[in-house]
LUMZA-619028 format. One record per atom (N, C-alpha, C): residue in three letters; x, y, z. Coordinates in steps of 0.05 Angstrom, whole numbers, padded with zeros to 5 digits, always signed. Layout:
N
alaXYZ ...
END
This chain:
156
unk+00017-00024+00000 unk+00000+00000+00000 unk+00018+00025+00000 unk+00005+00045-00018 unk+00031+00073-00016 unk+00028+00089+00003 unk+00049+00105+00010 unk+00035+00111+00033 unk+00026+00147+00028 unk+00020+00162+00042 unk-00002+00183+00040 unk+00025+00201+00045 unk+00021+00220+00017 unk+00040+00247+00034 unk+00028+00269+00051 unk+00037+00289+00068 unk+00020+00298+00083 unk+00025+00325+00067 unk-00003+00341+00057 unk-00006+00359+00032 unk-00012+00388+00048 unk+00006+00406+00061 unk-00002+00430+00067 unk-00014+00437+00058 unk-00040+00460+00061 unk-00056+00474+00039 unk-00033+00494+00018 unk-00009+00512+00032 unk-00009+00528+00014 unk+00018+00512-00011 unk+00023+00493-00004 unk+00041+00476-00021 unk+00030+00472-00036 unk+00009+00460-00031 unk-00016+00443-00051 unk-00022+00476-00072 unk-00033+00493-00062 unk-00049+00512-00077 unk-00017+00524-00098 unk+00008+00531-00093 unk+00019+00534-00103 unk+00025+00519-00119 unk+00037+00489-00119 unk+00041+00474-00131 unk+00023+00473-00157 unk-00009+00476-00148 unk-00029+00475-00164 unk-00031+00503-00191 unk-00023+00515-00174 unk-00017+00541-00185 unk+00003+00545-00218 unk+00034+00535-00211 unk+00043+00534-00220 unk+00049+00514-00240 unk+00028+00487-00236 unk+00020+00464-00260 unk+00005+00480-00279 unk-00017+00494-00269 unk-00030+00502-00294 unk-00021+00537-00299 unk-00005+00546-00299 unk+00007+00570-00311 unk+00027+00553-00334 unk+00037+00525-00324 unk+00051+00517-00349 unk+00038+00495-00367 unk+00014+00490-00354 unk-00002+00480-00378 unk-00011+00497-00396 unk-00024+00521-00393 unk-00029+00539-00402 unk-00011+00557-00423 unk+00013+00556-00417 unk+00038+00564-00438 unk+00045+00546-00453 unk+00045+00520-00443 unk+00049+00491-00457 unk+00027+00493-00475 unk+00001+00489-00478 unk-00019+00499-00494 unk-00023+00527-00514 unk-00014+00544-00507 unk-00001+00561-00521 unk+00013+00564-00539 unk+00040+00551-00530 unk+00063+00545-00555 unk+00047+00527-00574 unk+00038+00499-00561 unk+00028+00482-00586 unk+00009+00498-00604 unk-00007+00518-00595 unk-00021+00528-00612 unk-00009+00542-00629 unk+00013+00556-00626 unk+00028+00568-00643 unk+00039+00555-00667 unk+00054+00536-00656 unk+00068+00516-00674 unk+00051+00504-00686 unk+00024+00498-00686 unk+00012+00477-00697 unk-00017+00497-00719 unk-00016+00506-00696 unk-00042+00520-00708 unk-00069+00513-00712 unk-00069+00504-00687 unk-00097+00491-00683 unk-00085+00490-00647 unk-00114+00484-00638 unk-00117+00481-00603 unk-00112+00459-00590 unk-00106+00455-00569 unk-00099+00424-00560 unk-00131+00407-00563 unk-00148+00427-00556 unk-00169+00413-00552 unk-00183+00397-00596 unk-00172+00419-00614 unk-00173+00410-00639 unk-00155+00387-00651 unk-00129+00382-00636 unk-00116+00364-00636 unk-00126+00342-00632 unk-00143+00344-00600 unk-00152+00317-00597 unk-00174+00308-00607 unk-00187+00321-00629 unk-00207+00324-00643 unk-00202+00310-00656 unk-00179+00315-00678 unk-00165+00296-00700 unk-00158+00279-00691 unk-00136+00272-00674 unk-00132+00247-00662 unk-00157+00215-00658 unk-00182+00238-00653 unk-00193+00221-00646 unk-00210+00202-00667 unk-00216+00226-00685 unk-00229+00222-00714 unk-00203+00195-00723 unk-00187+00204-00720 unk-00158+00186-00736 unk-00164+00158-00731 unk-00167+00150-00703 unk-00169+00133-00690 unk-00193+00118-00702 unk-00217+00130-00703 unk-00244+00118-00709 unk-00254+00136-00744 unk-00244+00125-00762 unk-00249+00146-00785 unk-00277+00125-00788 unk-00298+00154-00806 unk-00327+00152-00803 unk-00344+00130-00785 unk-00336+00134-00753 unk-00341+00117-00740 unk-00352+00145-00733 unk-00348+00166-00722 unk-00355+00191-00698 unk-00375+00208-00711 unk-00382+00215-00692 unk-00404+00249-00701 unk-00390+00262-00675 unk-00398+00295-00680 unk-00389+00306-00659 unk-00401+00300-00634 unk-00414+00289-00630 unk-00432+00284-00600 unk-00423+00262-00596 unk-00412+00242-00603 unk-00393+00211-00597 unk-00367+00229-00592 unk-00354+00252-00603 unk-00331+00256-00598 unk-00326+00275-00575 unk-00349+00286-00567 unk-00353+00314-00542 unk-00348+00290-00521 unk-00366+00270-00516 unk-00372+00250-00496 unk-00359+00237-00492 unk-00335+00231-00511 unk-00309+00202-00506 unk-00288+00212-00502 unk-00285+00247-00505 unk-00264+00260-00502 unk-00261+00282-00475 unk-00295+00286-00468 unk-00298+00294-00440 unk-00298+00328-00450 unk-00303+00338-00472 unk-00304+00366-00477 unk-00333+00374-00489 unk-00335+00396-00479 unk-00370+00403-00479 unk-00376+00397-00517 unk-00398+00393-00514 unk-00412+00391-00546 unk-00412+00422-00563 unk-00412+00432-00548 unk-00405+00465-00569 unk-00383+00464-00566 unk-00363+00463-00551 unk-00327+00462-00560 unk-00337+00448-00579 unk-00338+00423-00579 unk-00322+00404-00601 unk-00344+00418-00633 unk-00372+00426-00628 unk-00375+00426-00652 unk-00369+00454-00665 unk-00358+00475-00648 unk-00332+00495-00656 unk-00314+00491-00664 unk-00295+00468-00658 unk-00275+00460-00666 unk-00279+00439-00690 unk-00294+00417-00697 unk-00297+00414-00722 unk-00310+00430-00744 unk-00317+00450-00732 unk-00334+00471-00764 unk-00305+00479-00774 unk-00283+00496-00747 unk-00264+00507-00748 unk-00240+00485-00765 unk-00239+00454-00758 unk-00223+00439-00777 unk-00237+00432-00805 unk-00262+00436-00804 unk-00272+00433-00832 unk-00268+00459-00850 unk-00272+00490-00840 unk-00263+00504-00855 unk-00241+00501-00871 unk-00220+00492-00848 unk-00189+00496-00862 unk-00186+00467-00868 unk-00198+00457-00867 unk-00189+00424-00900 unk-00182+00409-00889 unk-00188+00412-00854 unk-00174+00379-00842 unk-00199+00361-00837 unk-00220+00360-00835 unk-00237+00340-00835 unk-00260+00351-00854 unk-00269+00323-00858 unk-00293+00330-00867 unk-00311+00305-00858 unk-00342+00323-00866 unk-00368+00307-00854 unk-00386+00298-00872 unk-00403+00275-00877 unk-00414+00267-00887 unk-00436+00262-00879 unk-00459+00246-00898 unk-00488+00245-00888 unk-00486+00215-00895 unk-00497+00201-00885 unk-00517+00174-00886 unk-00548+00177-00898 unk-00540+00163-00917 unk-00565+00160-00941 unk-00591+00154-00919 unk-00579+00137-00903 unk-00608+00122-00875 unk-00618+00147-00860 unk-00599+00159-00852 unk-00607+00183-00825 unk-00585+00210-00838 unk-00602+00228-00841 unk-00581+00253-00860 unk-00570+00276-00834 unk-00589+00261-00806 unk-00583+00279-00784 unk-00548+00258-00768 unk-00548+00234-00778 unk-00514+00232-00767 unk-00491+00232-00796 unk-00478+00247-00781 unk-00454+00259-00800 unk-00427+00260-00797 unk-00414+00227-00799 unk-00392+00222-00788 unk-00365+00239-00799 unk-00345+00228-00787 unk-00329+00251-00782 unk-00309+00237-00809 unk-00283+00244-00815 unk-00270+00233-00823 unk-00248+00252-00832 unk-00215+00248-00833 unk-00194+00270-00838 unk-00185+00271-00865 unk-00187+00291-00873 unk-00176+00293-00906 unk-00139+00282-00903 unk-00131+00283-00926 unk-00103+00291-00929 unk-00087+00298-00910 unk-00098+00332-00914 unk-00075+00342-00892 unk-00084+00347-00863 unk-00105+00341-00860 unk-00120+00339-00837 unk-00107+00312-00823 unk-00094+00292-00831 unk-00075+00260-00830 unk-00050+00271-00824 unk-00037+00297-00841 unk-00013+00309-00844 unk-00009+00324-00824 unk-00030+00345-00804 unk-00031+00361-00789 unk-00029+00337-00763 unk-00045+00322-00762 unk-00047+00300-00740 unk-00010+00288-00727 unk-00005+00287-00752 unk+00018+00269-00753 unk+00044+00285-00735 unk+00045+00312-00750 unk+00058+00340-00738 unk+00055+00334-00710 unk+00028+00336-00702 unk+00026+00353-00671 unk+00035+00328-00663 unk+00022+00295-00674 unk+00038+00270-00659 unk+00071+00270-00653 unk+00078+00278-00675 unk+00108+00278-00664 unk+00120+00300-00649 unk+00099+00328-00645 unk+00116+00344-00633 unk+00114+00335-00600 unk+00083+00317-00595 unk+00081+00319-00571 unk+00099+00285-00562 unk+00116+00269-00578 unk+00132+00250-00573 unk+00153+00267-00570 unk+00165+00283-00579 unk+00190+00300-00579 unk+00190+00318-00541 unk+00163+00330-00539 unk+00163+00337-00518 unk+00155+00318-00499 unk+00144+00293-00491 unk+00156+00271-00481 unk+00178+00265-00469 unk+00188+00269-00494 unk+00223+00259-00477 unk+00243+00275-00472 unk+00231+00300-00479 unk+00248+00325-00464 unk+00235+00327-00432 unk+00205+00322-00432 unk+00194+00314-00406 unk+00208+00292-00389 unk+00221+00269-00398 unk+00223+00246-00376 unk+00258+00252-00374 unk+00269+00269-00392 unk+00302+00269-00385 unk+00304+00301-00371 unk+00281+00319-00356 unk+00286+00334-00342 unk+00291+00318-00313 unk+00316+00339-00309 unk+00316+00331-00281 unk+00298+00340-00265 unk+00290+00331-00237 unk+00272+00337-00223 unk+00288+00344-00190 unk+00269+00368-00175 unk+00294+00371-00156 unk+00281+00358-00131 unk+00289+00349-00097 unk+00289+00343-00089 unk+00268+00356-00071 unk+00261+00385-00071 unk+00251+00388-00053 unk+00227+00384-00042 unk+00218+00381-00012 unk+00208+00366+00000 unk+00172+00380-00004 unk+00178+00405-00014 unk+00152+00420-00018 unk+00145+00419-00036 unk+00152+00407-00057 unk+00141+00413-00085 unk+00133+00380-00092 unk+00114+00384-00106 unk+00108+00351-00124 unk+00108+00345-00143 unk+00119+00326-00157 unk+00124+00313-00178 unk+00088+00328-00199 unk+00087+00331-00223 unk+00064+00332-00241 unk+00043+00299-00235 unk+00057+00277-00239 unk+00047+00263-00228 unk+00023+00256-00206 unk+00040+00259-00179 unk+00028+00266-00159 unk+00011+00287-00160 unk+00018+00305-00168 unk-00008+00334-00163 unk-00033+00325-00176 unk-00028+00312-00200 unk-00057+00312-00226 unk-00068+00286-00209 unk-00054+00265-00192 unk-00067+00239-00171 unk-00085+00256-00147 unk-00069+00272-00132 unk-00087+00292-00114 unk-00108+00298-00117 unk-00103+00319-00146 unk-00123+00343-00159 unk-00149+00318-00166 unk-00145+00296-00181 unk-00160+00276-00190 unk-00174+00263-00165 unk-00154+00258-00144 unk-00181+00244-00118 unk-00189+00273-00096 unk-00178+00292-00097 unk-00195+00316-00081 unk-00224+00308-00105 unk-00226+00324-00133 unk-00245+00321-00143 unk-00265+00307-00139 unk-00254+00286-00149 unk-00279+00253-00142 unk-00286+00257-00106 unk-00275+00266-00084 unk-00288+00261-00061 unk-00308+00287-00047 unk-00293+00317-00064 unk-00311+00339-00059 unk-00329+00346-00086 unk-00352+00357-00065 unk-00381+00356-00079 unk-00386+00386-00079 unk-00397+00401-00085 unk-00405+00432-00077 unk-00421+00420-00057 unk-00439+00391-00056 unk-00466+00397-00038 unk-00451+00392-00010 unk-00424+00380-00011 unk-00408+00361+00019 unk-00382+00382+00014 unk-00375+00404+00024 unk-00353+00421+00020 unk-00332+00406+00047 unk-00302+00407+00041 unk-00293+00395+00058 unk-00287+00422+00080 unk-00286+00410+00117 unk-00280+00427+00131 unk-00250+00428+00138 
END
């Protein structure tokens, strides 16, 4: 059994702090470089994965992002030529997803940029101190605080 670290509040809130100021820049750059959003990334990815298997409401729900993101973000990849949608002769209201060309080509990009940053991730060194937490650990915390607080059961 592992055992429990003991999580000051203002460690925790800092710590927390400073994960997502660099998720947030981390998300950033990719958008720059790529030109599209992390959240449009995983849009393609996912289409990639299941070609004319998805509609956007299979892909909002398996990807955990609201149904107007995602059906912003595929109008926004369909403009620019990375997916496209089709109709079913049976039902003209489902309209699976599927990636053109370079919509396969753009996928492929962000896949390898985010293997490249991978392993610039696992050969940082990490420092010792006793206040700070691994990314790991924080997103395990952040993940079971969540699941145990409720708005209706606030913890005391």
């Amino acid at each position: 059994m592992a055992k429990s670290k003991v999580v000051h509040a203002e460690s925790f809130f800092e710590s927390y702090m400073e994960l997502k100021r660099e998720l947030e820049k981390s998300a950033t750059r990719f958008q720059r470089a790529m030109g599209i959003s992390v959240d449009q990334y995983a849009i393609l990815h996912h289409i990639l994965e299941n070609p004319g298997k998805l509609t956007s409401a299979t892909v909002a729900d398996s990807r955990g992002i609201s149904r107007a993101a995602v059906s912003r973000g595929i109008s926004q990849l369909i403009r620019r030529g990375y997916v496209l949608q089709s109709y079913q002769s049976s039902d003209r209201r489902v309209r699976p997803l599927s990636l053109t060309t370079s919509g396969e080509e753009l996928e492929m990009m962000c896949h390898d940029l985010l293997i490249k940053s991978a392993k610039i991730m696992s050969e940082t060194p990490l420092s010792a101190e006793g206040s700070q937490f691994t990314v790991g650990e924080l997103t395990q915390m952040l993940a079971s605080a969540t699941a145990q607080l409720t708005p209706e059961a606030p913890e005391e």
